[in-house]
C-alpha positions in Angstrom: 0.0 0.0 0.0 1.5 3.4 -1.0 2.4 5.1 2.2 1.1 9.1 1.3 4.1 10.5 3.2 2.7 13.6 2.2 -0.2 13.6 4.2 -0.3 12.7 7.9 -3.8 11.8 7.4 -4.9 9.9 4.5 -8.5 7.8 3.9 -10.4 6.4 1.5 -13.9 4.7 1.4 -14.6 4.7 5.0 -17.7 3.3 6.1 -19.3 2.1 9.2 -22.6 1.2 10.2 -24.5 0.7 13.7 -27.1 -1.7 13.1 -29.4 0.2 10.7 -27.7 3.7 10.7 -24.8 4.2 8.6 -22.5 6.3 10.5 -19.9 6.5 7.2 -20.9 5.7 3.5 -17.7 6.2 1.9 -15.7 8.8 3.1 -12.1 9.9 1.8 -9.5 12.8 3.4 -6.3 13.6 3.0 -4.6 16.3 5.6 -1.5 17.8 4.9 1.5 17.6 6.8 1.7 20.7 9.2 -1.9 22.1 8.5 -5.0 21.9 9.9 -7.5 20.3 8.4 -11.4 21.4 9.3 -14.4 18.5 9.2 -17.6 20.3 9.2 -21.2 19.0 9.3 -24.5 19.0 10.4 -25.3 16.7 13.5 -25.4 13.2 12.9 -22.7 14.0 9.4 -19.7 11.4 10.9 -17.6 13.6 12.0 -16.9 11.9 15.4 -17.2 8.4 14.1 -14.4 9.4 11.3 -12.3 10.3 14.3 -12.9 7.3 16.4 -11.9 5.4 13.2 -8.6 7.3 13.0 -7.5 7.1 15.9 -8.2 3.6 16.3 -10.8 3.5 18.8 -13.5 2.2 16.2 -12.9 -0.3 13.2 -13.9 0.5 10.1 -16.3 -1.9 8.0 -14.7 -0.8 5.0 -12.0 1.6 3.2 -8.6 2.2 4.3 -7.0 5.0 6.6 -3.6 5.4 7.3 -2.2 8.0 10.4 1.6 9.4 9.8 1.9 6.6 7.3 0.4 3.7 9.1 -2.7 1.7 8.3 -5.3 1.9 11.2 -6.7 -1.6 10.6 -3.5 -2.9 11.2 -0.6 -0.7 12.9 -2.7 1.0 15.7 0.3 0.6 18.6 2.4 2.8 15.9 -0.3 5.0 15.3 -1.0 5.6 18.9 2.5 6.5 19.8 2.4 9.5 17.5 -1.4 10.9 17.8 -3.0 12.9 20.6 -6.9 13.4 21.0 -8.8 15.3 22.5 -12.6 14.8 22.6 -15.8 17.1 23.0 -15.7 17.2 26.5 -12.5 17.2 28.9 -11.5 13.4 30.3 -9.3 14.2 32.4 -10.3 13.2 35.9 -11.8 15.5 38.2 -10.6 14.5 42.0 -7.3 14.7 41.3 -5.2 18.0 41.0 -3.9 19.7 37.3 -0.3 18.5 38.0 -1.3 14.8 39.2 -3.6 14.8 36.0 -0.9 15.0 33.4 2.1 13.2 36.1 -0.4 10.0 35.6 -0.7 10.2 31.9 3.2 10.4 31.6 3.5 7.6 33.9 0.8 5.3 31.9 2.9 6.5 29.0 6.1 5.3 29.7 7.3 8.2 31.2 10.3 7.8 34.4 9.1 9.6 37.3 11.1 12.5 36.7 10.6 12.7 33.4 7.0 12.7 33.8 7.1 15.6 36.3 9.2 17.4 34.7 6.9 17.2 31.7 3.8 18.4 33.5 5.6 21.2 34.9 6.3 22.1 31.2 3.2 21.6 29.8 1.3 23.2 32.8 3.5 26.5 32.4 3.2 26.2 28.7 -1.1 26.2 29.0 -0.8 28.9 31.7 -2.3 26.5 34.5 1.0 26.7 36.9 -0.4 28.5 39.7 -3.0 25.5 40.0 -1.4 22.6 39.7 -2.0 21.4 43.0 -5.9 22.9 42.6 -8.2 19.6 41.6 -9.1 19.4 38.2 -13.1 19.9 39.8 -12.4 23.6 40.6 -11.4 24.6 37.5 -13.4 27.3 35.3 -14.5 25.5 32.0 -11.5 27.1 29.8 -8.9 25.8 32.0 -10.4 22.1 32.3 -10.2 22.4 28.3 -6.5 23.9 28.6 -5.8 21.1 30.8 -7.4 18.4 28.2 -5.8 19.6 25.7 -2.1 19.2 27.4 -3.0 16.1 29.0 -3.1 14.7 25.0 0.1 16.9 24.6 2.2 14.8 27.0 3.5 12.4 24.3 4.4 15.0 22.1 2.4 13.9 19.4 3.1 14.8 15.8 -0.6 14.6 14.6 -3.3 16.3 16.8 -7.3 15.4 16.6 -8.8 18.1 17.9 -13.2 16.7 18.0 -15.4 19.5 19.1 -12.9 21.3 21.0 -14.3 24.8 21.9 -17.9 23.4 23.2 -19.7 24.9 25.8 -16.4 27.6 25.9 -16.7 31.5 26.4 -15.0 33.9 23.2 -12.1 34.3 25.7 -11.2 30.8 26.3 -12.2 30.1 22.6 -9.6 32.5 21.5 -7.1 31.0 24.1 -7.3 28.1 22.3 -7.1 28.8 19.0 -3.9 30.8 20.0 -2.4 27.3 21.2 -3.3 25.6 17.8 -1.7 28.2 16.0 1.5 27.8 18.1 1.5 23.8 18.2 1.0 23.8 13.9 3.5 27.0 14.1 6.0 23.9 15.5 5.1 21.2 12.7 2.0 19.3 14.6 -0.9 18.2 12.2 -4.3 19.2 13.4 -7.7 17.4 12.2 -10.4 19.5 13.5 -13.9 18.6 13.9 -15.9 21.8 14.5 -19.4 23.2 14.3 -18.4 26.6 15.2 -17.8 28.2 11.4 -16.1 30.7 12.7 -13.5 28.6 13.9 -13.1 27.0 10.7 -12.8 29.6 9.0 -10.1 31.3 11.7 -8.1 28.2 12.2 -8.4 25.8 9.1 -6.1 25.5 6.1 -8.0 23.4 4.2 -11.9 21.8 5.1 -13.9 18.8 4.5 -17.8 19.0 4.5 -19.5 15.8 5.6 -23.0 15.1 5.2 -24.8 11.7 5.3 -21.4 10.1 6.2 -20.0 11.8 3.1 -17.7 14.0 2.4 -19.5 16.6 -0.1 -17.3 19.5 -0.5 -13.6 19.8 0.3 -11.3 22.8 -0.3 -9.4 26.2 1.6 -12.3 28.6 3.4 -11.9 31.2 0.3 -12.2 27.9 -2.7 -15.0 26.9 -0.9 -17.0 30.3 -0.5 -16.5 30.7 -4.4 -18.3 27.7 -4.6 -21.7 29.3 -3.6 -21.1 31.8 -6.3 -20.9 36.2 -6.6 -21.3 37.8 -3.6 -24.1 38.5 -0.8 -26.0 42.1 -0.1 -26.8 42.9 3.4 -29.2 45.3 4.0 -30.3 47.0 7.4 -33.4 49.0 7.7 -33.3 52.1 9.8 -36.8 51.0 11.2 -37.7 47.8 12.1 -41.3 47.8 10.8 -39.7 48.3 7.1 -38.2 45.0 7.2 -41.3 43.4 5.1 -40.9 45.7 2.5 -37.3 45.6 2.3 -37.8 41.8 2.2 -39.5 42.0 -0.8 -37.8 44.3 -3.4 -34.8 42.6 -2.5 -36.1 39.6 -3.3 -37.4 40.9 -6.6 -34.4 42.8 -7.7 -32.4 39.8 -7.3 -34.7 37.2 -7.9 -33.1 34.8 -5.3 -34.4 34.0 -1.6 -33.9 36.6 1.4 -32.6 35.4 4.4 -32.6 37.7 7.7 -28.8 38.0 9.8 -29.0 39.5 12.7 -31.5 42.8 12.5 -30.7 42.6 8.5 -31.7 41.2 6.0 -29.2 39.7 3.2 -29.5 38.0 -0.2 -27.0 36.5 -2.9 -25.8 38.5 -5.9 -24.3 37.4 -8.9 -25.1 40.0 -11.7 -23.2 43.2 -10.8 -26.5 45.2 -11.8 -28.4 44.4 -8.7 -26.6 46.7 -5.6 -27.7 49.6 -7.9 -30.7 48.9 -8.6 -31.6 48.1 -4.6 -30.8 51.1 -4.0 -32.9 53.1 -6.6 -35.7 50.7 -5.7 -35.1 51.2 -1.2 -34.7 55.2 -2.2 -37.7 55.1 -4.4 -39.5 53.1 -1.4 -38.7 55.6 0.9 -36.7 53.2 3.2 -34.4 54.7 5.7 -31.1 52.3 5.3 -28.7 52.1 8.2 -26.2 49.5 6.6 -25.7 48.9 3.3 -22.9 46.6 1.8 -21.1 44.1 -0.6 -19.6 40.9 0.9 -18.0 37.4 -0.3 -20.6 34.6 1.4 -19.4 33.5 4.7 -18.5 29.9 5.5 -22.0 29.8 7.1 -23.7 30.9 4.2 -21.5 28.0 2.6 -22.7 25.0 5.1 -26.4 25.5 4.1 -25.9 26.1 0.4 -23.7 23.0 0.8 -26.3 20.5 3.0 -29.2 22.3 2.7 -29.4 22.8 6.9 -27.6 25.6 9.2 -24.4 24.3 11.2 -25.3 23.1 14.9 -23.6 23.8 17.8 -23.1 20.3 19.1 -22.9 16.6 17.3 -24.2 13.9 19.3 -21.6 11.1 18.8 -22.7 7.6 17.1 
């Protein structure tokens, strides 16, 4: 089997089933070396059965997968040695303190004593958790539990980084704390697969993405490639007043001929032929319409996800 040194990831035709529901009907990725790599879909799309599959915690009925250049049906101790995970919802466990946390997982890894101390002390100063190491892992506000997840999967210095859902249930600050440590670990050569339903993050963090839907992937390509793909641009429009928002609704939608959709307090709608933002505007001016925003865009990765599966981004997939 050729070994796609090129990618640290690499699949093709992964399926799985669980009794009637097919988790995975075929799906095929390939992740860069150094990137990070975005899976996006709806609830119920894979994602998190893709990951179990790659990291070897699930078998695939079918296809091949191979992590840093092993197969996952049949090199999972070399695999493992390489990969760190971290899942939707911090594992690490909750009695014992932040330093005891990662000493046991450098322990269970091989680790001397010493070495596996002096690793937690690292990785504990690194993720700004120092001044509670010996605070249990219970007391800890929801950004540092995920700090600490994420350097608990950290301790083997892994090359290749699964990141499933990471951000969940966080704050903007502690979302942004994170992202700022993904960008450092790829800044050092670490893959990163990233399962997300936060488009935002996606589109912030990701190199290159892979849209699953149905256990498929549909779409795959960088956040700009695949905003091209819904085509032109979009026109967002806000009304000055609130009760003009009907009528706005409708000479958009006949100006452009396409279907309005509201965003926030506006309203926006896609734009291909370069004829329509004037003519809006004769047609809101004309109306009467007060306009407090106005403007031009490229679609938004959102905008993208429901073009792409027909059904807006969730925040949270339920695992198979």
């Amino acid at each position: 089997m050729t070994r796609h040194t090129e990618h640290a990831v690499w699949a093709e035709g992964l399926t799985k089933s669980f009794k009637e529901t097919k988790a995975l009907t075929g799906v095929d990725l390939a992740v860069r070396t150094g990137t990070v790599h975005g899976v996006l879909g709806p609830n119920g799309a894979g994602k998190t059965t893709a990951v179990r599959i790659l990291t070897t915690l699930l078998r695939a009925d079918a296809g091949r997968a191979l992590v840093g250049g092993f197969d996952v049906a049949t090199e999972s101790a070399r695999i493992r040695a390489q990969i760190g995970l971290t899942g939707q919802y911090a594992s690490v466990d909750e009695m014992l303190t932040g330093f005891e946390n990662l000493l046991l997982i450098g322990r269970l890894l091989g680790f001397t004593r010493p070495q596996a101390k002096t690793r937690a002390g690292e990785l504990l100063e690194r993720f700004d958790l120092s001044h509670a190491a010996d605070r249990a892992a219970k007391t800890f506000s929801g950004g540092m539990r995920r700090r600490l997840d994420l350097a608990a999967s950290l301790v083997g210095g892994p090359r290749i980084l699964f990141l499933d859902e990471p951000t969940t249930g966080l704050d903007p600050h502690a979302r942004n704390e994170l992202w700022a440590i993904v960008r450092e670990l790829v800044a050092e050569g670490v893959t990163v697969l990233l399962t997300t339903q936060y488009l935002e993050e996606a589109d912030q963090l990701a190199d290159e993405i892979a849209v699953i839907d149905h256990g498929r992937v549909i779409a795959t390509g960088a956040p700009e490639e695949l905003k091209s793909k819904v085509g032109g641009q979009v026109l967002y429009v806000r009304a000055e007043r609130g009760t003009d928002v009907g009528v706005v609704k409708g000479l958009l939608a006949e100006v452009a001929g396409r279907e309005v959709t509201a965003e926030g307090e506006g309203l926006t709608v896609p734009v291909t032929d370069t004829k329509v933002m004037p003519a809006a505007a004769l047609r809101l001016e004309q109306a009467g319409i007060e306009v407090a925003e106005f403007s031009l865009r490229r679609p938004s990765l959102d905008e993208v996800f429901l073009t792409l599966t027909g059904a807006p981004a969730q925040p949270v997939e339920v695992p198979a």
